[in-house]
ZAMARGU-4260 file (C-alpha; in steps of 0.2 Angstrom, whole numbers, plus 5000, padded with zeros to 4 digits):
<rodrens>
0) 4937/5105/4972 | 4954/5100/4965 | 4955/5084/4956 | 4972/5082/4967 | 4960/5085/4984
5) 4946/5072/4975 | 4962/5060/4974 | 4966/5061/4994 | 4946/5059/4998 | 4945/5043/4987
10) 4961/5035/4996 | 4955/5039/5010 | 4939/5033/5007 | 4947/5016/5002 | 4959/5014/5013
15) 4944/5016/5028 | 4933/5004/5017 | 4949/4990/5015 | 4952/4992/5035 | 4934/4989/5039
20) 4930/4977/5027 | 4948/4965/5028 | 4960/4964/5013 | 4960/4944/5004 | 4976/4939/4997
25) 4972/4925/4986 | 4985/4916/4975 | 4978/4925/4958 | 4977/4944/4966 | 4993/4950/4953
30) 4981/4943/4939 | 4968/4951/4948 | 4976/4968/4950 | 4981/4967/4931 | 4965/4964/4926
35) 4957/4978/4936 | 4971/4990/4930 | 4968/4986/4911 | 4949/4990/4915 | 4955/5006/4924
40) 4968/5010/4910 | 4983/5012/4920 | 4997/5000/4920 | 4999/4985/4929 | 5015/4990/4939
45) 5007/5005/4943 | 4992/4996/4951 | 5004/4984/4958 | 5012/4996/4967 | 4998/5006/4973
50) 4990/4990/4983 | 5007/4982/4988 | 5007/5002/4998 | 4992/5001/5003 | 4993/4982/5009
55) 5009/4986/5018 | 5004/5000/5027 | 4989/4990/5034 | 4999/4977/5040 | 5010/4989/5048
60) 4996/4997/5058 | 4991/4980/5065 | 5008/4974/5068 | 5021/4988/5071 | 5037/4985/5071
65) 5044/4977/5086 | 5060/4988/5089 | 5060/5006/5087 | 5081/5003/5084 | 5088/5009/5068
70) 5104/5006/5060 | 5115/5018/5059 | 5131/5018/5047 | 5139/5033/5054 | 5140/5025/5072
75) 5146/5010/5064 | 5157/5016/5053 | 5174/5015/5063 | 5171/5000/5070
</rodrens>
């Protein structure tokens, strides 16, 4: 097994453990997620990132967006 394939497992993993088990935003979570990324040694933004993604996409499952509209410069560009 690839470490690339061992990579999509453990999202995957997580992301079904996070969706069963709820997601706490608390006031300290960026300290929270900096700590846990020093312990992980990767960097905080990277971290950061990777749970704003994953914290977004969650909330986007459970409430999609309500129009399926999107802009389009090109129709408004001769207006």
């Amino acid at each position: 097994m690839t470490e690339e394939r061992k990579g999509q497992i453990a999202l995957l993993y997580f992301e079904r453990k996070l969706r069963d088990e709820g997601i706490r935003l608390k006031p300290n979570m960026r300290r929270e997620i900096g700590n846990e990324a020093k312990e992980l040694g990767i960097t905080t933004e990277e971290a950061t990132e990777f749970v704003e993604r994953l914290v977004r996409k969650m909330v986007e499952a459970v409430f999609p967006p309500r129009s399926t509209a999107h802009f389009n410069p090109e129709y408004t560009q001769g207006m």
